[in-house]
RODO-2510 file (C-alpha; in nm, 4 decimals, decimal comma):
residues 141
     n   res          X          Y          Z
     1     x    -6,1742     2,9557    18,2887
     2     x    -6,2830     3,3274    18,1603
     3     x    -6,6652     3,3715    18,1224
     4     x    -6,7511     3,5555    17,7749
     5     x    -6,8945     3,8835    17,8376
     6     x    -7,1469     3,9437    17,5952
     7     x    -7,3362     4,2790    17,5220
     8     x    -7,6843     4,2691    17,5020
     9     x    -7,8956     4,5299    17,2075
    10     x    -8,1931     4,5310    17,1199
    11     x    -8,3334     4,4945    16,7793
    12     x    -8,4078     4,8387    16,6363
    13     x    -8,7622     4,8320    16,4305
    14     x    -8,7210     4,9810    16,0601
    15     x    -8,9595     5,0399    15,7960
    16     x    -8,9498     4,7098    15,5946
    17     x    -9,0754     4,6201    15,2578
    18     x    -9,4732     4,6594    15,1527
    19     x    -9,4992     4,9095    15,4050
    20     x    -9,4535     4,6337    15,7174
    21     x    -9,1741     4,7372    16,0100
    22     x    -8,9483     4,4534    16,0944
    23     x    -8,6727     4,4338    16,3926
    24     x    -8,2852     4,4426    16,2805
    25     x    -8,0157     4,4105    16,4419
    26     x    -7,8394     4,7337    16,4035
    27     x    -7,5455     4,8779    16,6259
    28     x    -7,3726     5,2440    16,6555
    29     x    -7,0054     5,2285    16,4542
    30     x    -6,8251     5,5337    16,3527
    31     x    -6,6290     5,5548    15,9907
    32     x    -6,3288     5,7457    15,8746
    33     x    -6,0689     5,7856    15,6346
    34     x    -5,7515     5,6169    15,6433
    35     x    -5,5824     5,9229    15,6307
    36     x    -5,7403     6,0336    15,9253
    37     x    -6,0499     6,3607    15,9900
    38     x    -6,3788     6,3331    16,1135
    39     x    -6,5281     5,9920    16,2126
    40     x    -6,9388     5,9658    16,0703
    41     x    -7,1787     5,7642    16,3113
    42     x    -7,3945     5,5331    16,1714
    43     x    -7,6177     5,2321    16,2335
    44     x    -7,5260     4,9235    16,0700
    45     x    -7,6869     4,6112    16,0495
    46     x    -7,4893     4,3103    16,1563
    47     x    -7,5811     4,0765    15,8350
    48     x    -7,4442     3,6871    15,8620
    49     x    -7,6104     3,7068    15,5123
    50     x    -7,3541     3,9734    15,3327
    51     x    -6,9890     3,8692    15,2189
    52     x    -6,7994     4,2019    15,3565
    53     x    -6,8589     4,5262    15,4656
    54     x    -7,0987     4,7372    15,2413
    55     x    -7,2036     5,0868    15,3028
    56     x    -7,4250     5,3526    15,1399
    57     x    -7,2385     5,5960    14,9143
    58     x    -7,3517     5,8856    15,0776
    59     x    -7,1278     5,7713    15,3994
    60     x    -6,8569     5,8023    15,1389
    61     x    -6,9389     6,1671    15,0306
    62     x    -6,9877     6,3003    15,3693
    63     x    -6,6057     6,1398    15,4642
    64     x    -6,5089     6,2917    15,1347
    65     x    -6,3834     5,9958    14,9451
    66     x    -6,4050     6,0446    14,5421
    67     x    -6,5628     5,7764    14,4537
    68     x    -6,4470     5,7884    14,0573
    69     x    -6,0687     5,7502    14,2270
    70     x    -6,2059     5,4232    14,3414
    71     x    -6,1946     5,0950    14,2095
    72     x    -6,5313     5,0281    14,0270
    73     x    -6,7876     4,7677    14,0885
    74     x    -7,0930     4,5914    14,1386
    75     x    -7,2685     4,4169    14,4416
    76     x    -7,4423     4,0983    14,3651
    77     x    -7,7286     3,9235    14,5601
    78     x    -8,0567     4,0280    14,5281
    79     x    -8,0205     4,1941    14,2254
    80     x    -7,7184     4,4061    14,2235
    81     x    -7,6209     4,7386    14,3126
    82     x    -7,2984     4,9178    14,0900
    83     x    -7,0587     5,1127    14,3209
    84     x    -6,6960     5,1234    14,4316
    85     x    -6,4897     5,0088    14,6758
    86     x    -6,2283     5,1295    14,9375
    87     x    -6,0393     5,0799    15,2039
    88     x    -6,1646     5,2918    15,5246
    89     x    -6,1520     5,2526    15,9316
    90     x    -6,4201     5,1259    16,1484
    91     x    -6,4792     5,1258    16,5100
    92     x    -6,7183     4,9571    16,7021
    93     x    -6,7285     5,1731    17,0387
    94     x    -6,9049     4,9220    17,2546
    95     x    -6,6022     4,7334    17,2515
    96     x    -6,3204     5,0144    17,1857
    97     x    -6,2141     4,8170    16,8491
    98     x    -6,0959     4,9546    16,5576
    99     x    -5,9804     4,7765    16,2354
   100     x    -5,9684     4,9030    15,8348
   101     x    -6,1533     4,7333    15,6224
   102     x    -6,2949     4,7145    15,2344
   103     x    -6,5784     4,8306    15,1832
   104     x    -6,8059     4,8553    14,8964
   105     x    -6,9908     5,2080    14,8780
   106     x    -7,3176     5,2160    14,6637
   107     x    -7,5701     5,4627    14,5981
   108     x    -7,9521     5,2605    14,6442
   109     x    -7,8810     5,0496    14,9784
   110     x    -8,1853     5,0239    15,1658
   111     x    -7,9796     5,1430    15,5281
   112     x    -7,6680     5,3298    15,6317
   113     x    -7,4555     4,9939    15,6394
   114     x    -7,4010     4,6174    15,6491
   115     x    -7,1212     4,4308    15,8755
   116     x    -7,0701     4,1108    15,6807
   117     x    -6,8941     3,7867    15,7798
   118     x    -6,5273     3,8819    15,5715
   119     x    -6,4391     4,1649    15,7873
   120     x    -6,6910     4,1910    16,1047
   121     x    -6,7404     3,8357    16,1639
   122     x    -6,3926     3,7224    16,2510
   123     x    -6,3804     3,9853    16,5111
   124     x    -6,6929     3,9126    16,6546
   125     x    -6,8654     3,6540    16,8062
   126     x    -7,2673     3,7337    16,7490
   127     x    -7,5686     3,5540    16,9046
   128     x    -7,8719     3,6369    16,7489
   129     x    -8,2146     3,6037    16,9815
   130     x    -8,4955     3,6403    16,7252
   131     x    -8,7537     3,4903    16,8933
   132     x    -8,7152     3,7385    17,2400
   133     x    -8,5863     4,0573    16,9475
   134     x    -8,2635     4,0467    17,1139
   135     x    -7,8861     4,0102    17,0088
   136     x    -7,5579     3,9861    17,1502
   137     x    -7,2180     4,0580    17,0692
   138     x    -6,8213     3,9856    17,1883
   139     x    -6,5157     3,9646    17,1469
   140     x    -6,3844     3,6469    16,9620
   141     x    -6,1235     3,5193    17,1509
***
């Protein structure tokens, strides 16, 4: 029987609301077009809490994707953020994966990016380790 490998991080502390800093679990990706040019390297936050992949818009101007070419929408939750959505490549180094995705780009997200359960989840298998600020991450088999 194979043993899972898992990869250990650490969680990275952020500036949190009210002023407080609070530990997330963030990991190094890179992002590029589907047509190809310069990959962007960002943290994103591995969220079991967010539907798909959702990054800030700025991501999506520095790749060079016109966002009014786009199809329109808006992000609910808490609250709800207006943006657009396209299709774009991801790799997660770590593990030498990459997959396209959907992803919604919008302007006032708190963080580079969110890996949500639709896309990142089904590649993934994630074990979070609050208590010891500690995650882990593999393949799903």
């Amino acid at each position: 029987m194979k043993r899972t490998k898992w990869k250990e991080y650490d969680y990275k502390i952020q500036a949190g609301p009210g002023m407080s800093w609070v530990h997330r679990p963030l990991i190094g990706i890179e992002v590029w077009t589907i047509g190809g040019g310069e990959k962007v390297p960002i943290l994103a936050m591995i969220d079991s809490g967010t539907d798909g992949t959702v990054f800030h818009a700025d991501i999506a101007d520095t790749l060079g994707i016109d966002g009014s070419r786009c199809r329109p929408g808006t992000l609910g939750g808490i609250g709800s953020l207006e943006g657009f959505y396209t299709n774009v490549k991801i790799v997660i180094p770590d593990f030498n994966i990459t997959y396209e995705a959907p992803v919604f780009f919008g302007k006032n997200l708190p963080m580079d990016g969110l890996l949500g359960q639709a896309t990142f989840f089904p590649l993934f298998k994630i074990r979070f380790e609050k208590a010891i600020n500690k995650f882990y991450v593999t393949v799903a088999v």
